[in-house]
C-alpha positions as CSV (number, residue, x, y, z in Angstrom):
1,X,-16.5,-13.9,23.1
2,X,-14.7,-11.7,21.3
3,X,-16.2,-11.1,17.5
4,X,-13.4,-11.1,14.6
5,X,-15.0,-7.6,13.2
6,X,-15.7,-5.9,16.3
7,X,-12.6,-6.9,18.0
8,X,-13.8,-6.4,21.9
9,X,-16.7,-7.4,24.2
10,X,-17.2,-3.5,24.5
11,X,-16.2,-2.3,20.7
12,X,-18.9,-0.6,18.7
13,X,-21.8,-2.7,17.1
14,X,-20.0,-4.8,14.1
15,X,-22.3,-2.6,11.7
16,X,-20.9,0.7,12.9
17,X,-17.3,-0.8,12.2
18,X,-18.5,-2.2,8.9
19,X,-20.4,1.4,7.4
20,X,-18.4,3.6,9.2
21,X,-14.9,2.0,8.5
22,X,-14.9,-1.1,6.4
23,X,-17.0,0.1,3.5
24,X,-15.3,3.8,2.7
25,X,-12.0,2.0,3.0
26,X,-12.8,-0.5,0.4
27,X,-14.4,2.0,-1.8
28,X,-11.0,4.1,-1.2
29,X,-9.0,0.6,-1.7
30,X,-10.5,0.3,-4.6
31,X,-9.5,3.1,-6.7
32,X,-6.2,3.5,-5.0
33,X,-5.1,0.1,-6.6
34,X,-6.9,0.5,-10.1
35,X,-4.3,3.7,-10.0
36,X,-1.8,2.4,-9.3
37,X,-1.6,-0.9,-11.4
38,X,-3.4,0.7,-14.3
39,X,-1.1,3.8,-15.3
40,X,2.4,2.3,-15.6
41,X,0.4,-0.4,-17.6
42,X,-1.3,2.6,-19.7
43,X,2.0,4.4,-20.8
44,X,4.0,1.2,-21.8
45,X,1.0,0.4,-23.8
46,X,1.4,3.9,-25.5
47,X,5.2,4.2,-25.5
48,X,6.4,1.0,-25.3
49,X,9.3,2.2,-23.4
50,X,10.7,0.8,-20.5
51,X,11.8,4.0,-19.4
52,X,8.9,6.4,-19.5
53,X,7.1,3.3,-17.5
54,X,9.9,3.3,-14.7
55,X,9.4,7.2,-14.8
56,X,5.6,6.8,-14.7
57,X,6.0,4.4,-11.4
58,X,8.2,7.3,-10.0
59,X,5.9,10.0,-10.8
60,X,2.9,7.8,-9.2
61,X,5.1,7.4,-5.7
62,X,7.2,10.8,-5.6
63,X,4.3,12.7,-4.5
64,X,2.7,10.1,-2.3
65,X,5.7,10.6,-0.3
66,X,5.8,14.6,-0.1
67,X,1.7,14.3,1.5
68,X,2.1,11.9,3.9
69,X,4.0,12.8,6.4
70,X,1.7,15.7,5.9
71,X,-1.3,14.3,5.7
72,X,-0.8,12.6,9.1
73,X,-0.5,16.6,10.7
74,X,-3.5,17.7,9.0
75,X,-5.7,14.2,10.2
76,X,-4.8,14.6,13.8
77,X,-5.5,18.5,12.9
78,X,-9.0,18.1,12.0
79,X,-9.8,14.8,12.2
80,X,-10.2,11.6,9.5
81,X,-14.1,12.4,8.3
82,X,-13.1,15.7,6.6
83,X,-9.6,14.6,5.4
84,X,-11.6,11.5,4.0
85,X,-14.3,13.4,2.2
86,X,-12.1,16.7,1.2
87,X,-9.8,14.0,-0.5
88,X,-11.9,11.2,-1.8
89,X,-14.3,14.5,-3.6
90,X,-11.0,16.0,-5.4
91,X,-10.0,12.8,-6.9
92,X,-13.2,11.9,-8.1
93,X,-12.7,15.6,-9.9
94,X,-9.9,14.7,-10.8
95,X,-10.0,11.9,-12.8
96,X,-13.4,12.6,-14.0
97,X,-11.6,15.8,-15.9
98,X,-8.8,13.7,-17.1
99,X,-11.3,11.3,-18.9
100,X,-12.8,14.1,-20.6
101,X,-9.7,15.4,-21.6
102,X,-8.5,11.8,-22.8
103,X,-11.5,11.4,-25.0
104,X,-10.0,14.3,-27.0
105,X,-6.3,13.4,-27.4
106,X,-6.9,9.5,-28.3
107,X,-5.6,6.7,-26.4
108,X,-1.9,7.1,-28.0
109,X,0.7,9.6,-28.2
110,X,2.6,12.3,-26.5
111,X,-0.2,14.0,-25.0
112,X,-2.1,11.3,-23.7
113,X,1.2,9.9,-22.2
114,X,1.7,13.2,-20.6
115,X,-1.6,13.8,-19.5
116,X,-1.7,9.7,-17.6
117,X,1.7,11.2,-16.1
118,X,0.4,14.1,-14.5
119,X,-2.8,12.6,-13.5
120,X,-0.3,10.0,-11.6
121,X,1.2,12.5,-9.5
122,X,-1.8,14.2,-8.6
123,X,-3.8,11.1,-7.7
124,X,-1.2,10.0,-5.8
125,X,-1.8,12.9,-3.3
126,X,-5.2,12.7,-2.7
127,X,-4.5,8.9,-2.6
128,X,-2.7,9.0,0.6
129,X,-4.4,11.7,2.1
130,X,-7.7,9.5,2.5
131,X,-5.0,6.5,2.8
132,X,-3.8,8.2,5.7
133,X,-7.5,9.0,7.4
134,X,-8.4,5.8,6.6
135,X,-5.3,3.9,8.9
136,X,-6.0,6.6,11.4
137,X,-9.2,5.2,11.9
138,X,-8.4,1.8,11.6
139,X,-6.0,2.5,14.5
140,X,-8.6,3.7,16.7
141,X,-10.6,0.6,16.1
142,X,-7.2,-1.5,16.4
143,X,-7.3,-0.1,20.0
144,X,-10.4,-0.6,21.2
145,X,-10.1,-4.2,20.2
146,X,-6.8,-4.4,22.6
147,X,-5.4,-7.7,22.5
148,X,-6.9,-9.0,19.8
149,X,-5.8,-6.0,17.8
150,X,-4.3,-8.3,15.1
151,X,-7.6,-8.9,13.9
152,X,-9.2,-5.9,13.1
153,X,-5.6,-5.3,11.3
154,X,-6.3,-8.5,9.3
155,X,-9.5,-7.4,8.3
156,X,-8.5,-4.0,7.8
157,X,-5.5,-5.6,5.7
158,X,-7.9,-8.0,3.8
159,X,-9.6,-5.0,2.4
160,X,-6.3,-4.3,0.6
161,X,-5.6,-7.3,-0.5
162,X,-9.1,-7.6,-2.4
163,X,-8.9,-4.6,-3.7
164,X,-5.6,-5.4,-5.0
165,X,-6.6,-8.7,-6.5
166,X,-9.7,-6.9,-8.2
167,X,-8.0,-3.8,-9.2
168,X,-4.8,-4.8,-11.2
169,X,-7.2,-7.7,-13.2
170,X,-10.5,-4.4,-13.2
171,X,-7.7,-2.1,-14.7
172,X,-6.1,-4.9,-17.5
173,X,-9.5,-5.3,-18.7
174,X,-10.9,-2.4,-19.0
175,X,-7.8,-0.9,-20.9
176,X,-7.9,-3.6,-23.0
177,X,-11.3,-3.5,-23.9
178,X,-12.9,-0.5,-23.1
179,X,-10.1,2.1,-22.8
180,X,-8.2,4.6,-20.5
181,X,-11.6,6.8,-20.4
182,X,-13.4,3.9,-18.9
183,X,-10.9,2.7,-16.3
184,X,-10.6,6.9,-15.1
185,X,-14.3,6.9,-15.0
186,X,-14.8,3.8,-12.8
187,X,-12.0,5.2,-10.1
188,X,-14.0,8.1,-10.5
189,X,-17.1,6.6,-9.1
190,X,-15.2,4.3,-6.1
191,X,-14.0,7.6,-5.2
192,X,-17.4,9.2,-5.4
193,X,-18.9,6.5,-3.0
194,X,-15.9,6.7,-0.7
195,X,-16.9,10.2,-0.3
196,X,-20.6,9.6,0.1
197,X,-19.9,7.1,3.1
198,X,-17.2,8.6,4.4
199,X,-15.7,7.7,7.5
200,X,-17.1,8.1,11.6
201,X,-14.7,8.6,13.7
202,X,-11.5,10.3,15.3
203,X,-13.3,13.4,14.9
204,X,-11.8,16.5,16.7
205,X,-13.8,18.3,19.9
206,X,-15.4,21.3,19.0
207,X,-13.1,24.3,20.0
208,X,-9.9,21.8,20.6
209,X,-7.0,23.8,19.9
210,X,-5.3,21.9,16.4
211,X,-1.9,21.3,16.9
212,X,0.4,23.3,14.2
213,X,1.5,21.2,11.0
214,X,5.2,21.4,11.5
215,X,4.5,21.0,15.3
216,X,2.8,17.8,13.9
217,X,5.9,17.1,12.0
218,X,7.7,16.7,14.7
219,X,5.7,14.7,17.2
220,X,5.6,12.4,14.5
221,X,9.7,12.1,14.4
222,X,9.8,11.9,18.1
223,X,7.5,9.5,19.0
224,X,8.6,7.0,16.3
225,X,12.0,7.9,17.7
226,X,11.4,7.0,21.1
227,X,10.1,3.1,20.0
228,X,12.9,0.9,18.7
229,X,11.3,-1.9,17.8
230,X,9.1,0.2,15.6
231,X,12.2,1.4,14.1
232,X,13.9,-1.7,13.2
233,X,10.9,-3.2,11.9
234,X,10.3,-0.5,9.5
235,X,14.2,0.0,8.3
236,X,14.0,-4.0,7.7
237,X,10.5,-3.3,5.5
238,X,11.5,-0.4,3.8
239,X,14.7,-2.7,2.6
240,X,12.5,-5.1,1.7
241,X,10.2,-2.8,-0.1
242,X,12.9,-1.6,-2.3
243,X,13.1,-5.5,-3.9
244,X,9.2,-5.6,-3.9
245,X,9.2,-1.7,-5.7
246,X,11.7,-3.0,-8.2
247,X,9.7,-6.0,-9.4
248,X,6.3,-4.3,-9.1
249,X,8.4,-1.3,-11.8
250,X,9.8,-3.7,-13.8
251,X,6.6,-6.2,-14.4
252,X,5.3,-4.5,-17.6
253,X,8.8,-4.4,-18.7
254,X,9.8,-8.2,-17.9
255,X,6.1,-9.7,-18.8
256,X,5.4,-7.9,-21.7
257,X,9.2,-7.5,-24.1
258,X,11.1,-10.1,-22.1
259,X,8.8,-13.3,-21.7
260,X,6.3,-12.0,-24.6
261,X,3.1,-11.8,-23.0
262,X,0.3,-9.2,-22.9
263,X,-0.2,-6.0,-20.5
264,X,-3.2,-8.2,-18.9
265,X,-0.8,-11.0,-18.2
266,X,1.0,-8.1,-16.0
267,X,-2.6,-7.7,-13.9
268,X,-3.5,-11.5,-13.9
269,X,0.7,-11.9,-11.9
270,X,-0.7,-9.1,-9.6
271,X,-4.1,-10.3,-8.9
272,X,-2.5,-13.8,-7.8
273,X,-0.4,-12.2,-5.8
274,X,-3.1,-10.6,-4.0
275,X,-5.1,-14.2,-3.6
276,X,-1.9,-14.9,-2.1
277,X,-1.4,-12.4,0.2
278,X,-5.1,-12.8,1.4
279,X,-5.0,-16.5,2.6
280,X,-1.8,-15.1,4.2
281,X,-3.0,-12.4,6.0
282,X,-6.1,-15.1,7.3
283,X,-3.5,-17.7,7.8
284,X,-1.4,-15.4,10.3
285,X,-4.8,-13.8,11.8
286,X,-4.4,-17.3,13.9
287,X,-0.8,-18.0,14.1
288,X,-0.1,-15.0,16.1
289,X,-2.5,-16.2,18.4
290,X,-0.7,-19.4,18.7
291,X,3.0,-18.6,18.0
292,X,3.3,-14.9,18.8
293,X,4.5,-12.0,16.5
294,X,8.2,-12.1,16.5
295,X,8.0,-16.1,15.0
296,X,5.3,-15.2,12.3
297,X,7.5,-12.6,11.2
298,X,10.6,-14.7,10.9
299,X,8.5,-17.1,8.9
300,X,7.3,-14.8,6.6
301,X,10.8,-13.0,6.0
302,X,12.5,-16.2,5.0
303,X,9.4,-17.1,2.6
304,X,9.8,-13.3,0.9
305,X,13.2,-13.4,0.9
306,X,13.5,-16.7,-0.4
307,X,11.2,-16.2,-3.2
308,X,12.9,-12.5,-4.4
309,X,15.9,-14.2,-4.6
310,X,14.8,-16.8,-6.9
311,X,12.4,-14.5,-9.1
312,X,15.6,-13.2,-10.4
313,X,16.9,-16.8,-11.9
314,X,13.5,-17.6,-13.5
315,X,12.8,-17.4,-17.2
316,X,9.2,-18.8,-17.4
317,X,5.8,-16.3,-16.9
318,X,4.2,-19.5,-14.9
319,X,7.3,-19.6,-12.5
320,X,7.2,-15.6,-12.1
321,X,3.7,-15.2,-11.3
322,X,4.5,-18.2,-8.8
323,X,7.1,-16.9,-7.1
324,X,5.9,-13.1,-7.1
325,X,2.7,-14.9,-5.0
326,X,5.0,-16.3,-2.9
327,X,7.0,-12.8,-2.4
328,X,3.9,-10.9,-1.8
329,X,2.3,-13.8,0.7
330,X,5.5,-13.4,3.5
331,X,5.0,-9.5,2.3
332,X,1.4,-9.4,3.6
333,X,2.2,-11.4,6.6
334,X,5.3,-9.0,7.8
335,X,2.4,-6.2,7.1
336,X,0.4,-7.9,9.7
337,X,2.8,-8.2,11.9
338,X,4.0,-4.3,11.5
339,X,0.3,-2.8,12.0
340,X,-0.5,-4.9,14.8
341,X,3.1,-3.6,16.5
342,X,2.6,-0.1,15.6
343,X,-1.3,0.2,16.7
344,X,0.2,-0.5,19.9
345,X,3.0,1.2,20.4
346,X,2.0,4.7,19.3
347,X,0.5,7.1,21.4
348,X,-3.6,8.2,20.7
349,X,-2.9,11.7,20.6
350,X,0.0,11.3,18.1
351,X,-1.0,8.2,16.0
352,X,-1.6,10.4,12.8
353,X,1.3,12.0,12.5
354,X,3.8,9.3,13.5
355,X,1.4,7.0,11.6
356,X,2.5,9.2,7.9
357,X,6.1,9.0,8.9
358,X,6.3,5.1,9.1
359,X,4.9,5.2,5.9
360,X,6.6,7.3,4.3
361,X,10.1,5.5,5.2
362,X,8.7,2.0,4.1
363,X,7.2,3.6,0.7
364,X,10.1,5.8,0.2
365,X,11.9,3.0,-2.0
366,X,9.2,2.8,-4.2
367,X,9.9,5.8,-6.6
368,X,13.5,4.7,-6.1
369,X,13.0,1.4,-7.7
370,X,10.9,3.3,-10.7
371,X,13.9,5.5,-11.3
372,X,16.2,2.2,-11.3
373,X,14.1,1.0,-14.0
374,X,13.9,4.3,-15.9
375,X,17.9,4.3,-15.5
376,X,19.3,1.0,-16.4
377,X,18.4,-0.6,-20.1
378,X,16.0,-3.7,-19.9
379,X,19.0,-6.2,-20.3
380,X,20.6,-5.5,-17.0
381,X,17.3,-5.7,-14.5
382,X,17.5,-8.9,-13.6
383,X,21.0,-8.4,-11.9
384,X,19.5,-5.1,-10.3
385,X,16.9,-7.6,-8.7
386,X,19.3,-10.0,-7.4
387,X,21.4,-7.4,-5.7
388,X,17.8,-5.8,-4.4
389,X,16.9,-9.5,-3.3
390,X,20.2,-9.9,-1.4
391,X,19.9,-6.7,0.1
392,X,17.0,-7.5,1.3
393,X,17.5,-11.1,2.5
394,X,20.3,-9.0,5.0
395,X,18.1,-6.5,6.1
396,X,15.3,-9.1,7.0
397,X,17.9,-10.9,9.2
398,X,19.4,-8.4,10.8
399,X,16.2,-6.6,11.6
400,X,14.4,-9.6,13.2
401,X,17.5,-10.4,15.1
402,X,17.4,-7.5,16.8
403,X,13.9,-7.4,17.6
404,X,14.4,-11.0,19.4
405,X,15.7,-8.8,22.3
406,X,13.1,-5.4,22.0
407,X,10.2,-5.6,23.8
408,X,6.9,-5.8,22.0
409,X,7.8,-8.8,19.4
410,X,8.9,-11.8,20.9
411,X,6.3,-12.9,22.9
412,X,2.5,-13.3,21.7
413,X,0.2,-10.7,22.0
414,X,-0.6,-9.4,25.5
């Protein structure tokens, strides 16, 4: 019988998969989410402006997008160990440095707002560099599991969802008790141990001849051009992201001036979220099994469409963090249903590079949705979310109605 970490009869003991995989990703997890939860939180504590927050969320995302499609060229180049361990080392330098040079400016003003910017951007590249290594190895696994793929994706996708129920709540605290120093030193040492176990496998043959970056580029582009039902899926998720960006930008703003509640109410909204999403991600780990993709992905839709629609009537912090849950439950469950599509669909040889470029279309609404919040004053957001929210609720059902008639989603898996 089939074992829900290895994934196959013939897979890899379960404690390769678990210290070569599992472990660096949470480690990597981790820090990735105390980052990005824990600066737009730092510089509205420090500014108290809306703006310079929405900018700070832009600043974290901008770059992400400019290294990955990169970042998928240079794992398939040389291979997700040394990717892993060239990126996970520089941020550990990185933020290491910025807590020294924190501890001289103070926790407020204009340099220390500056300084969290910065360190946003460049932590956001070495973020989805080892992001990037990390899926690529996932994949593989995803593979060798074959049709019970979906569950090394849920595991794989539980590891997120931990770390993003630990880290916004991790980062809330320890700004708000201990300071920015401490929360850069503790990323600082999940990136050290994410280096030290590094990752085992997808590793290049000695003497291989690496395929070119741009070349890379555009393997990427034509392999996810040549699957359709990859397409749809991600132009209906990266519509959807841009309501799910929005809120995500907006939280310090709407928590904190417009229902009058602290910066660690933000993390505790984001942390429930993530409980959410986890029982989800279990809870459709099964369904597929039962009902098949394209149905579990209709479901969720409707539940994440339905609740963005009515985050933007509520008035009340309980009914927000209620309905944000909701949001990012059918979120976590169209995730599942997206990796477990793509890790089949995309070619071996060509999984890093078109791997980046999915990503980087569903996360490119993300610094969009910062710069929406940097743009419009604080009154107006909640008619920017219900436009989002509608926009989104469209997308969702157009997208899945066209995927009823692609191969690869209606049925259950092979």
């Amino acid at each position: 019988m089939t074992d829900l970490i290895t994934g196959s009869r013939n897979d890899r003991p379960a404690a390769g998969l678990l210290r070569g995989i599992y472990l660096p990703r949470s480690m990597d997890a981790g820090g990735s989410a105390m980052t990005t939860y824990g600066i737009p939180l730092l510089v509205l504590a420090t500014t108290n402006s809306a703006a310079l927050t929405g900018l700070a969320f832009a600043l974290e995302w901008i770059p992400r997008l400019a290294a990955f499609a990169v970042a998928g060229a240079m794992v398939d180049r040389y291979g997700t160990t040394r990717v892993f361990r060239l990126a996970s080392a520089a941020r550990a330098a990185i933020v290491l440095a910025a807590a020294l040079v924190l501890t001289g400016l103070g926790s407020s003003g204009p340099g220390t707002a500056i300084t969290v910017m910065l360190l946003a951007a460049t932590t956001g590249v070495l973020t989805e560099f080892s992001y990037i290594a990390a899926e690529t190895a996932g994949g593989v696994a995803s593979r060798e599991a074959g049709e019970h793929a979906h569950r090394v994706q849920s595991v794989l996708l539980g590891i997120d969802q931990v770390a993003a129920l630990a880290g916004p709540a991790l980062a809330g605290l320890l700004l708000q008790w201990a300071g920015p120093t401490a929360m850069l030193l503790t990323i600082g040492v999940f990136s050290l141990l994410a280096g030290a176990l590094s990752l085992r496998q997808h590793v290049k043959e000695p003497g291989s001849a690496p395929e070119p970056v741009l070349q890379g580029l555009r393997t990427g582009w034509t392999t996810l051009g040549s699957l359709p039902a990859l397409v749809w899926l991600v132009t209906g998720l990266a519509l959807s992201n841009l309501a799910t960006g929005l809120l995500q930008a907006a939280a310090p703003v709407i928590v904190v001036q417009h229902l009058g509640h602290s910066t660690a109410d933000v993390g505790l909204i984001w942390s429930a979220a993530a409980i959410a999403s986890f029982f989800a991600v279990a809870a459709c780990r099964r369904a597929i099994d039962r009902w098949g993709l394209w149905s579990i992905g209709v479901f969720c839709a409707t539940v994440a469409s339905a609740a963005c629609l009515a985050v933007s009537l509520t008035h009340t912090y309980t009914a927000y963090l209620v309905l944000i849950a909701l949001l990012m439950a059918g979120e976590a469950g169209m995730t599942v249903v997206l990796r477990t599509l793509r890790s089949h669909l995309i070619p071996e040889k060509a999984f890093g590079s078109t791997l980046g470029l999915t990503i980087l279309l569903l996360l490119a609404p993300f610094p969009a949705a910062g710069l929406l919040v940097a743009a419009v004053p604080p009154a107006l957001l909640g008619h920017v979310i219900t436009g989002c929210a509608v926009l989104q609720a469209l997308g969702l059902a157009v997208t899945f109605t066209r995927l009823r008639t692609l191969p690869g989603l209606g049925t259950r898996p092979a």
